[in-house]
C-alpha distance (Angstrom), angle and dihedral (degrees) to the residues before:
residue distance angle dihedral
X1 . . .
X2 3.94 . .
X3 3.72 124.4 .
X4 3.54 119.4 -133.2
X5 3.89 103.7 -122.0
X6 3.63 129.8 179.5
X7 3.78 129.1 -171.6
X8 3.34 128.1 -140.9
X9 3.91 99.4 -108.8
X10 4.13 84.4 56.3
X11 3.26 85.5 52.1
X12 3.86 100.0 48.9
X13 3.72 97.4 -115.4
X14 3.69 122.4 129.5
X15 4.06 121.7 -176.0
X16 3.68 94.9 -101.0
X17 3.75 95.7 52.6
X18 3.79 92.6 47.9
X19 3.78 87.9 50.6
X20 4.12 83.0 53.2
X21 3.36 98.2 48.9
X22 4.11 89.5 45.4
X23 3.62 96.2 48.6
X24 4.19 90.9 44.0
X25 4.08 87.4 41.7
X26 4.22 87.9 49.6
X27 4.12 86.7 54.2
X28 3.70 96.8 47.9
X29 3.45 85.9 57.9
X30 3.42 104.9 43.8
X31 4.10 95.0 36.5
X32 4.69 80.6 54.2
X33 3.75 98.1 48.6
X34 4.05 86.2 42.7
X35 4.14 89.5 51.7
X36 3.90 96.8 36.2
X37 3.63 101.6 91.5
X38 3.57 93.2 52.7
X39 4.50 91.6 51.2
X40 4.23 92.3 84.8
X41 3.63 106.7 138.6
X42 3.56 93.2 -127.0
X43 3.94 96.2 64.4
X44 3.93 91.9 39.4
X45 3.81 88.0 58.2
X46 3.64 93.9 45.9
X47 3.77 88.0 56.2
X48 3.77 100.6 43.6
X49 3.71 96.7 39.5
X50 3.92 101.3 46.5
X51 3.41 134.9 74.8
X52 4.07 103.6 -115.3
X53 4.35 110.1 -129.4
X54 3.76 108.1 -147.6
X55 3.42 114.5 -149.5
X56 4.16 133.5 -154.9
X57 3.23 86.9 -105.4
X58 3.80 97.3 60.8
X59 3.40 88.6 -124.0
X60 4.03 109.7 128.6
X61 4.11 122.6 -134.9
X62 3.73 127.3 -161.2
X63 3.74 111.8 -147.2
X64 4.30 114.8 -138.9
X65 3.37 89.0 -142.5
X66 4.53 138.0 61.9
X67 3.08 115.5 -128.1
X68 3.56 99.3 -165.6
């Protein structure tokens, strides 16, 4: 039975791309596990549903409530 085997000049990859697309792959993961905690659906609506109050500071507050 034969395998079905491709290198990686059929498939278009050199050594300097794969070390691209490792490096890029590594920082997706570490930039998603870094950001994870703060994707709870609770804190994404708050932010897409309020109205964002920027203060003198620069500092930005999310109101609780609509005021609609």
């Amino acid at each position: 039975m034969y395998l079905f085997e491709l290198s990686f000049s059929e498939m278009g990859l050199s050594l300097p791309l794969v070390i691209v697309l490792v490096i890029f792959g590594g920082f997706f993961l570490i930039s998603f596990f870094i950001t994870s905690p703060n994707m709870d659906t609770k804190g994404l609506l708050r932010v897409l549903y309020s109205k964002p109050v920027r203060k003198p500071d620069g500092s930005v507050e999310y109101p609780e409530s609509r005021n609609n």
